[in-house]
C-alpha positions as CSV (number, residue, x, y, z in Angstrom):
1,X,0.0,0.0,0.0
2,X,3.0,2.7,0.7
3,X,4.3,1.4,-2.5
4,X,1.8,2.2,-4.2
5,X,0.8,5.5,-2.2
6,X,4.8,6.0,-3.4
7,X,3.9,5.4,-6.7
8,X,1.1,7.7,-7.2
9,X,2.8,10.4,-5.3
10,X,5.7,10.1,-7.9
11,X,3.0,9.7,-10.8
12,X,1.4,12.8,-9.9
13,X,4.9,15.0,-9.7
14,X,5.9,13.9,-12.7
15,X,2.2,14.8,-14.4
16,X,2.6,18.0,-12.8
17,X,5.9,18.3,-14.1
18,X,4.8,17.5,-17.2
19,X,2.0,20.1,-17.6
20,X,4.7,23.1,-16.0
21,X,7.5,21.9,-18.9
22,X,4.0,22.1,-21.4
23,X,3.0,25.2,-20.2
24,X,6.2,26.4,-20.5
25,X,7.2,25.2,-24.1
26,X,3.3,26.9,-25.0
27,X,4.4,29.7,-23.6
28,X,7.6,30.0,-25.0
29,X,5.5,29.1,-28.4
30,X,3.6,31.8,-27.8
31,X,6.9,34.6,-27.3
32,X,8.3,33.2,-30.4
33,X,5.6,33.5,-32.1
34,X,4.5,37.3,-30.9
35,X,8.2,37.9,-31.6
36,X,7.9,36.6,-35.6
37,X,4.8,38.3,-36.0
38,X,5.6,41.7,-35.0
39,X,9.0,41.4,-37.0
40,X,6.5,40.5,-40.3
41,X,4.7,43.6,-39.3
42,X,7.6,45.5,-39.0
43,X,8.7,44.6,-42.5
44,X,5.5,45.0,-44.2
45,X,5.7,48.3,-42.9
46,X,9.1,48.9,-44.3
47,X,7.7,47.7,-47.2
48,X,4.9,50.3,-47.6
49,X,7.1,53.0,-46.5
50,X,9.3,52.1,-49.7
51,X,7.6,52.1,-53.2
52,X,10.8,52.7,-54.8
53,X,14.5,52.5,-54.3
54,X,14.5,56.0,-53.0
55,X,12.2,55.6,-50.2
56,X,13.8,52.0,-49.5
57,X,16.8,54.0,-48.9
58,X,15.3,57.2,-47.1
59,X,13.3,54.7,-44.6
60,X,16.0,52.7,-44.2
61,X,18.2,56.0,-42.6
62,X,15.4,57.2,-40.8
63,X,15.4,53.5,-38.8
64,X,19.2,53.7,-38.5
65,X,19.1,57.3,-37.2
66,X,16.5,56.3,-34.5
67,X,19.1,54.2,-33.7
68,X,21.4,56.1,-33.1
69,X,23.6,55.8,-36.1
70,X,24.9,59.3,-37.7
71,X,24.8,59.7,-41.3
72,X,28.6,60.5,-43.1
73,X,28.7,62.9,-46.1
74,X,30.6,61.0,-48.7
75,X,32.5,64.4,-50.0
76,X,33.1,65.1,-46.2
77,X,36.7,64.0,-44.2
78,X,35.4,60.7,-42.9
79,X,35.2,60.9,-39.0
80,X,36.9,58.9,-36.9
81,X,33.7,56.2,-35.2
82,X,34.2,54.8,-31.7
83,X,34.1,51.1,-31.2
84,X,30.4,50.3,-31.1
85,X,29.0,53.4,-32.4
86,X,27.3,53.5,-36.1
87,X,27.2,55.4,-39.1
88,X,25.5,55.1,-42.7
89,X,26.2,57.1,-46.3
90,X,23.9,57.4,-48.8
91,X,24.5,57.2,-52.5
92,X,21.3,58.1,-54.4
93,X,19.3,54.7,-54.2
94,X,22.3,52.8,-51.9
95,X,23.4,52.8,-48.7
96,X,25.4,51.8,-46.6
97,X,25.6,51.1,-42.9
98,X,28.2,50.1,-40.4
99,X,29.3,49.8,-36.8
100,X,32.4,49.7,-36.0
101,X,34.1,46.6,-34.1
102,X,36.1,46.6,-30.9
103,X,39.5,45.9,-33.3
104,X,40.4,47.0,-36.7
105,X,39.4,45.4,-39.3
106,X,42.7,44.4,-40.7
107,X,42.7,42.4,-37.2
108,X,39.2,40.8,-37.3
109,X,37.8,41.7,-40.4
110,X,34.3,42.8,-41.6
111,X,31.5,40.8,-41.6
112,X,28.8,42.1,-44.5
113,X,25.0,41.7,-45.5
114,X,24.7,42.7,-48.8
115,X,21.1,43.1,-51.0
116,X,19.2,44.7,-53.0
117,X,16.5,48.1,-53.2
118,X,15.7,47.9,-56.8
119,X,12.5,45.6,-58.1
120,X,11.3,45.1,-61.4
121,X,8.2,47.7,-62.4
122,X,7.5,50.0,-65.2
123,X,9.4,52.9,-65.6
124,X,8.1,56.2,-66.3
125,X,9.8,57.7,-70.0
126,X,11.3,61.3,-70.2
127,X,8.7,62.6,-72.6
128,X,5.5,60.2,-71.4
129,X,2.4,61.9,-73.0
130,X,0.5,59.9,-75.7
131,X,-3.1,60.6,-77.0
132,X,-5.1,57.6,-78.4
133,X,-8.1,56.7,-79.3
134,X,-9.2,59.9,-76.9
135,X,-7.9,58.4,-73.8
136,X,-4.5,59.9,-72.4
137,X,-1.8,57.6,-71.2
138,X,1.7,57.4,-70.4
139,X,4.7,55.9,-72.5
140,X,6.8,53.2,-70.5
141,X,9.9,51.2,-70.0
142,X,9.8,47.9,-68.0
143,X,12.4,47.7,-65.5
144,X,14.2,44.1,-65.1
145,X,12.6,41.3,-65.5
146,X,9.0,42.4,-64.9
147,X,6.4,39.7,-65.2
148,X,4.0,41.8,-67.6
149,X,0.3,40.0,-67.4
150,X,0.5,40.4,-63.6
151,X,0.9,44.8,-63.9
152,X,-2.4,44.3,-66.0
153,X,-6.0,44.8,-64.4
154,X,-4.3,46.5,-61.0
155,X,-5.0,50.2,-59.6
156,X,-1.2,52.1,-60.0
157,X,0.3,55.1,-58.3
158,X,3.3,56.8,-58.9
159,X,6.7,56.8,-57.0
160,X,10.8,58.0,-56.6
161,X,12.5,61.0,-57.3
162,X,12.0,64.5,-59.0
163,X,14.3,66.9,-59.4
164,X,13.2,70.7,-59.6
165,X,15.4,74.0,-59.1
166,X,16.1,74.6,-55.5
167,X,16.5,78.3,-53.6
168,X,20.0,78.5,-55.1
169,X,18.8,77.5,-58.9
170,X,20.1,74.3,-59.2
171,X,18.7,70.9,-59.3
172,X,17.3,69.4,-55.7
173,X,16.1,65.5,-56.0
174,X,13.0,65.3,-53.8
175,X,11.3,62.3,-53.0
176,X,7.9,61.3,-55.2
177,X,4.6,58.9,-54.2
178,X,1.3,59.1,-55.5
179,X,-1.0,56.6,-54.2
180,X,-4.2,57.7,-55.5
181,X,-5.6,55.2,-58.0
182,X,-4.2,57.1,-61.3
183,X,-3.2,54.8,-63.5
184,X,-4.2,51.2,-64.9
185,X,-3.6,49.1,-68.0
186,X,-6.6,47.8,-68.6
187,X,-6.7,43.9,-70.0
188,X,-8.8,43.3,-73.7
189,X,-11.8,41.8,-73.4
190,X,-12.0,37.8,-73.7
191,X,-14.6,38.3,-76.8
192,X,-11.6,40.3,-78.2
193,X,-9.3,37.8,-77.8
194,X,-10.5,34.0,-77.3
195,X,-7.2,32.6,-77.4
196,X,-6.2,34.1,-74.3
197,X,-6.9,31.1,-71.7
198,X,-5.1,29.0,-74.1
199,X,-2.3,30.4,-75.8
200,X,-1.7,33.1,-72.6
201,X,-1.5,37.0,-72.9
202,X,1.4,38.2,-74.7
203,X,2.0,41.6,-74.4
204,X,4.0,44.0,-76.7
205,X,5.7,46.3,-74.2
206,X,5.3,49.4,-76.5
207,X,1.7,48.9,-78.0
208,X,0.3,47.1,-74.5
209,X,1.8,48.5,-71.4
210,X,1.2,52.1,-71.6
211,X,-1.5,53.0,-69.0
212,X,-4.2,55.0,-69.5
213,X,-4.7,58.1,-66.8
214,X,-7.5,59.6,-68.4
215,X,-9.6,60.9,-71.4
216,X,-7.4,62.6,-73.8
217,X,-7.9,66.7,-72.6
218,X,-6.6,65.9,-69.4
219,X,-3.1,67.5,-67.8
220,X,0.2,66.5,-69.6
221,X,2.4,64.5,-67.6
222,X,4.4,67.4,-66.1
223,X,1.2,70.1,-65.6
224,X,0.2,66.8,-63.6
225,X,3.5,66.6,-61.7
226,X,3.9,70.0,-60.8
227,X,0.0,70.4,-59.4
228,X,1.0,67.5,-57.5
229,X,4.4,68.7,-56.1
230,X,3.2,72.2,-56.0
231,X,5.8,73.5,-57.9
232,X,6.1,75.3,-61.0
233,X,8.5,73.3,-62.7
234,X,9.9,70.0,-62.8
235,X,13.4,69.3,-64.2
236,X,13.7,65.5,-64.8
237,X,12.7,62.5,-62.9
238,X,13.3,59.0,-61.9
239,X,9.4,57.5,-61.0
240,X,8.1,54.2,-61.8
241,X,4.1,52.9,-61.1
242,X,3.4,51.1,-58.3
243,X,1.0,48.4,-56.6
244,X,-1.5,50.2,-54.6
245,X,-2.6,47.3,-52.8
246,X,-1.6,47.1,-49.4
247,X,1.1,44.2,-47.9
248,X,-0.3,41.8,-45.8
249,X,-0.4,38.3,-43.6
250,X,-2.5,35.7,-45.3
251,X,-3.0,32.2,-45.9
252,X,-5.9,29.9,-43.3
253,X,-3.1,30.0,-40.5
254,X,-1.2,33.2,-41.2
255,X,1.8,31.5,-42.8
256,X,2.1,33.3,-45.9
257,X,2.8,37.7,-46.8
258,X,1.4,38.8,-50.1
259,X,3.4,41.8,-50.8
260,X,4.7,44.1,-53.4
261,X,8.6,43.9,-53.8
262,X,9.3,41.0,-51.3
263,X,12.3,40.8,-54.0
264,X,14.1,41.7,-52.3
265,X,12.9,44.7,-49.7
266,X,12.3,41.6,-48.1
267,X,15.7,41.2,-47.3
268,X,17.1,44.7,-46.8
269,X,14.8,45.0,-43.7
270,X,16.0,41.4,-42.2
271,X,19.2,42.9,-43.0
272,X,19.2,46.4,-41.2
273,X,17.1,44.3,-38.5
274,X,19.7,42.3,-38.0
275,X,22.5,45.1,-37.4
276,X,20.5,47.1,-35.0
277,X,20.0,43.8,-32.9
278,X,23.2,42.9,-33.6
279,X,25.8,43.3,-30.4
280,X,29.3,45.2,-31.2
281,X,31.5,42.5,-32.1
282,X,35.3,42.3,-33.2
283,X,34.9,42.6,-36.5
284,X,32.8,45.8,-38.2
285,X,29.8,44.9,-39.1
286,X,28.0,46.2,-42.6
287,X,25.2,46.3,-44.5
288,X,25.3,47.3,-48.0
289,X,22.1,47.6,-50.1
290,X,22.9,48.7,-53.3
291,X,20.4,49.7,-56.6
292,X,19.8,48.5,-60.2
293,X,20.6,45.0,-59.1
294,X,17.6,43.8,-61.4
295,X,19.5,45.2,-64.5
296,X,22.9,44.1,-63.8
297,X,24.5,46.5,-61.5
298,X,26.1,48.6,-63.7
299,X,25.9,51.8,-62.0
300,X,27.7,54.3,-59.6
301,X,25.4,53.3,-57.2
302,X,25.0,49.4,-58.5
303,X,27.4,46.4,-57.1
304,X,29.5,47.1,-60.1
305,X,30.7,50.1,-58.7
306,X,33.0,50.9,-56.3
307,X,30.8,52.3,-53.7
308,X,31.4,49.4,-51.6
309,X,35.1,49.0,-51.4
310,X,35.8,52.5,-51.7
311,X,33.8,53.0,-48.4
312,X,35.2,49.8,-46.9
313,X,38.7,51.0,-47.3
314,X,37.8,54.7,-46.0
315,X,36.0,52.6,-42.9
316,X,39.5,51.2,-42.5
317,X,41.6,53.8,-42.8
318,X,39.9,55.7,-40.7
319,X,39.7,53.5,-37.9
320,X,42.5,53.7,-34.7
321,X,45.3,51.8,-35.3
322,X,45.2,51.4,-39.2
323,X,48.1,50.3,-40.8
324,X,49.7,50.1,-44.1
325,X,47.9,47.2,-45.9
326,X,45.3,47.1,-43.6
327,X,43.0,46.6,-46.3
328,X,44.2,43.7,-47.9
329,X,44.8,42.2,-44.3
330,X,41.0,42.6,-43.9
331,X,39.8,41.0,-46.9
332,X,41.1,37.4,-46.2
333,X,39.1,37.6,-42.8
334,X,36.0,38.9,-43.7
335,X,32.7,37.1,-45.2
336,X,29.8,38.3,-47.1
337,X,26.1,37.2,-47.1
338,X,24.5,38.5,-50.5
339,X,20.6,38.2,-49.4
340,X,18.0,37.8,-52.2
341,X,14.8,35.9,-52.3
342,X,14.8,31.9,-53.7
343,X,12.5,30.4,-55.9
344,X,10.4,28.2,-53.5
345,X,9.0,25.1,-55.1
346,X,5.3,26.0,-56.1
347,X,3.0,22.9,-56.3
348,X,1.4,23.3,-59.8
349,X,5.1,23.2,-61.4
350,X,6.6,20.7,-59.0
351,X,8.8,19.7,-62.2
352,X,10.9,23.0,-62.6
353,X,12.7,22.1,-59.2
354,X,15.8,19.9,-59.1
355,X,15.1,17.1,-57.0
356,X,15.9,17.4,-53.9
357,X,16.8,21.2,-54.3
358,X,13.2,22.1,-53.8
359,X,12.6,24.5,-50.6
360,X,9.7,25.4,-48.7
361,X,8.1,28.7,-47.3
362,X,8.7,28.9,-43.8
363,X,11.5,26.4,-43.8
364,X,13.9,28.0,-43.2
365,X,17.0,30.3,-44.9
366,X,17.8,29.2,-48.5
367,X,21.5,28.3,-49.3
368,X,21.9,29.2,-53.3
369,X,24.8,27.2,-55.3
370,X,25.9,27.2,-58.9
371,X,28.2,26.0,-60.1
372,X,29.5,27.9,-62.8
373,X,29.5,30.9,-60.0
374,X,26.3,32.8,-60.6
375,X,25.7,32.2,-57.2
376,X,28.7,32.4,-54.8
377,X,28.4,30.0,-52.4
378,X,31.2,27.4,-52.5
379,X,31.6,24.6,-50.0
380,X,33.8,26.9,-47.0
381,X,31.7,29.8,-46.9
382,X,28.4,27.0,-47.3
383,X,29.7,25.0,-43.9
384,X,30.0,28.4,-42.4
385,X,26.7,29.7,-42.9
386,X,25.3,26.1,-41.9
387,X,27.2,25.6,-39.1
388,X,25.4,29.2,-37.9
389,X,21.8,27.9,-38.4
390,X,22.6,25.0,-36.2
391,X,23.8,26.7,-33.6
392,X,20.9,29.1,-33.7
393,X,18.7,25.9,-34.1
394,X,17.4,27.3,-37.2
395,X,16.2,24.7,-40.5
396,X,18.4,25.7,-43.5
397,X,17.7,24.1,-47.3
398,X,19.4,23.9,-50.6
399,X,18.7,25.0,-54.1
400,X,20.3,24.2,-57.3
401,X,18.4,25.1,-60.7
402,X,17.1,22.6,-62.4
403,X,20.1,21.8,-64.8
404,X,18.3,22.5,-68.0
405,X,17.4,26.2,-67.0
406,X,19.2,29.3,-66.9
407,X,20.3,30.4,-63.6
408,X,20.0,33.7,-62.3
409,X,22.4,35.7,-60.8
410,X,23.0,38.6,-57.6
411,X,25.5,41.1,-56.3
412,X,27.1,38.0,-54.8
413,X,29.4,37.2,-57.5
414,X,30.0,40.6,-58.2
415,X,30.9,41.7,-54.9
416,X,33.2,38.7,-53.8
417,X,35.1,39.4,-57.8
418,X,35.7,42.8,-56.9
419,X,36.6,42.6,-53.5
420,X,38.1,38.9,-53.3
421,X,35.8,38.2,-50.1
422,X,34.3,34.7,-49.1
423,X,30.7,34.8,-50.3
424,X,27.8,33.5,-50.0
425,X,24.2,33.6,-51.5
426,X,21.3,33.1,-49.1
427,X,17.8,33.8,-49.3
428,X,14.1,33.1,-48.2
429,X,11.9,31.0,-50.1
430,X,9.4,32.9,-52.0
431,X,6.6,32.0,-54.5
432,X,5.7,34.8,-57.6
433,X,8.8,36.4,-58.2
434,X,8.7,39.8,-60.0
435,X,5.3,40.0,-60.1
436,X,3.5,43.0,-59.2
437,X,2.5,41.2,-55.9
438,X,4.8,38.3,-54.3
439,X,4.3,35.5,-52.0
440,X,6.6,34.2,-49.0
441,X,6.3,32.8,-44.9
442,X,5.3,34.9,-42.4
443,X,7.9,32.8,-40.3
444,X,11.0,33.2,-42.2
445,X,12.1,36.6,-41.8
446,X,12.7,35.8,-37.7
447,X,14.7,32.5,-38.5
448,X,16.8,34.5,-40.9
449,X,17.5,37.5,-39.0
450,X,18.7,35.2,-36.0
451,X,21.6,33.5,-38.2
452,X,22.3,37.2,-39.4
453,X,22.8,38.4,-35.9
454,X,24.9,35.7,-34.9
455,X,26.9,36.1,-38.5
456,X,27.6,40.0,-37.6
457,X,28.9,39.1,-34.5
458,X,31.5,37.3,-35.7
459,X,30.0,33.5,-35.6
């Protein structure tokens, strides 16, 4: 009888037990999941905030300045920055960000995120106005690799840059978004075109993609402008339409975001999330988010140029204790992370995946390889990255293309050509890329950012 009086005593502590260590793993459940959810939010609202490249970057200083990082004129003699402490430069639609490690870099290195602001839209021409069949519309360029039918049928606005004479006479760029419903491109009518279920739309991008914004005695294109900007003239301009439809969480269970530009605004926020959570570490830690990555990065401002290892070896320089050939010393010690969104395996073309190379929304952080180098990744800095996600418990996958399609390619190869830095491409798993509205998890942005952090400190 004891025994068994024992035996149910030790029965019920371990029951009780049990329900505590349940509780417990619900409620930590429960953090981690409050934690992911108001990180999505965050970056759906980065997301809003930044219908072009231009706003990407302007919202992107406005969180590092609340921050407490200090913006660096390019033209100005760079300031020496205390251990710790940040700082961030501009360069039309780039920027980038740093803070600076507890030893110099030719000691420890730097440790760099690198993506992209740029997405694939339609671009607004220099002398827009056409009259047609007494409608209005506007004359223009797709940008990248734009997937036409999906810009079709959708109320557009109007976003990035103008430039108009400042107080002094020359030209000042200011910032640009319309989000009244201004624009569409309207698709023909099935009874026009029967074939279209079966043969698909093809669009000619002169005759098809020019919206129409009104009936034809409305304002040019510039009377428009200036109303709009309140000025009386308007010099030139960089402005692209735009999805008017809001981000947001979806799916039964709130795994998925359906959002505009998720490629790759996606990953500039994990990015600059991950630096402001990020603890100062040994080695400087950067973020780099160039433009015109969509169109090969040839530009001042694109990976081509030398805005990123022109400011690395200024960073250096600068920093106490530099040395001759601190540079170079740097480089063989420092790693890269080129972020940019993966093809996730969609279910209605399972067969444009290579077996097993096929990842999953919410899966966790996508490790690109190719072979021939249009991704970076090689086998070192793959382990390295890897070896990151298990620490941080966090699921990692592979992708290869399929080996009888064309790869595409990111500012990874570029960068690690140009600066001779170990690279690697990494990305999350997204569905619909470059069209006007994208699909990824709701629970990958926090598994990425917490390999990011652990990267930046010097993992």
């Amino acid at each position: 009888m004891l025994d068994a009086n024992n035996s149910d005593h030790k029965s019920s502590k371990l029951t009780t037990v049990g329900l505590c260590c349940a509780n417990s793993h619900a409620s930590c459940i429960m953090e981690e999941k409050t934690m992911s959810d108001s990180l999505t939010s965050e970056m759906l609202d980065y997301i809003s905030a930044s219908p072009s490249p231009f706003h990407c970057v302007e919202e992107s200083a406005r969180m590092l300045q609340d921050a407490g990082f200090k913006e660096v004129d390019e033209q100005a003699e760079p300031a020496k920055i205390p251990a710790g402490e940040g700082a961030f430069i501009r360069r039309s639609g780039s920027l980038l960000a740093y803070r600076a490690g507890t030893k110099a870099p030719a000691e420890s290195g730097f440790r760099i995120l690198g993506a992209h602001t740029d997405s694939p839209n339609l671009r607004i021409k220099p002398r827009p106005d056409v009259v047609r069949s007494g409608y209005r519309q506007w004359g223009v360029e797709s940008y990248g690799g734009v997937l036409l039918a999906t810009w079709t049928d959708r109320d557009l606005g109007v976003s990035g840059r103008v430039f108009v004479r400042g107080k002094d006479g020359k030209p000042v760029a200011r910032l640009f978004r319309c989000d009244k419903p201004i624009a569409r491109i309207p698709n023909l009518a099935i009874h026009l075109n029967r074939d279209v279920n079966g043969k698909g739309l093809l669009l000619d991008k002169q005759k098809h993609l020019p919206p129409i914004v009104g009936l034809e005695d409305v304002a040019s294109f510039t009377d428009w402008l200036c109303a709009e900007m309140k000025v009386d003239e308007v010099l030139t301009w960089d402005l692209g339409l735009m999805d008017l439809q809001a981000p947001t969480i979806g799916g039964i269970d709130e795994s998925f975001i359906f959002s505009p530009r998720l490629d790759n605004q996606a990953s500039c926020f994990v990015s600059l999330s991950a630096l402001l959570s990020a603890q100062a570490a040994e080695p400087t830690q950067v973020v780099v988010l160039f433009d015109h990555e969509e169109i090969g990065s040839r530009s001042h401002s694109g990976a081509m140029g030398a805005f990123l290892s022109s400011t690395l070896s200024r960073i250096e320089t600068n920093y106490e204790g530099s040395a001759r050939g601190g540079m170079e010393r740097a480089i063989p010690n420092s790693r890269l992370i080129s972020l940019d969104m993966a093809h996730g395996i969609h279910p209605n073309y399972a067969d444009k995946h290579e077996p097993n190379h096929a990842p999953v929304i919410n899966a966790g952080p996508v490790i690109k390889e190719h072979v021939e180098q249009r991704y970076a990744t090689d086998g070192e800095t793959s382990a390295w990255f890897k070896e990151i996600c298990r620490e941080q418990e966090v699921p990692f996958q592979d992708f290869v293309i399929k080996t009888n399609l064309g790869c595409g390619s990111t500012i990874g190869p570029i960068s690690a050509s140009a600066l001779g830095v170990r690279t690697i491409d990494v990305g999350n798993a997204m569905l619909s890329m470059h069209s006007i509205r994208e699909q990824a998890g709701s629970k990958d942005t926090a598994y990425l950012k917490s390999v990011l952090v652990a990267a930046l400190q010097g993992s």
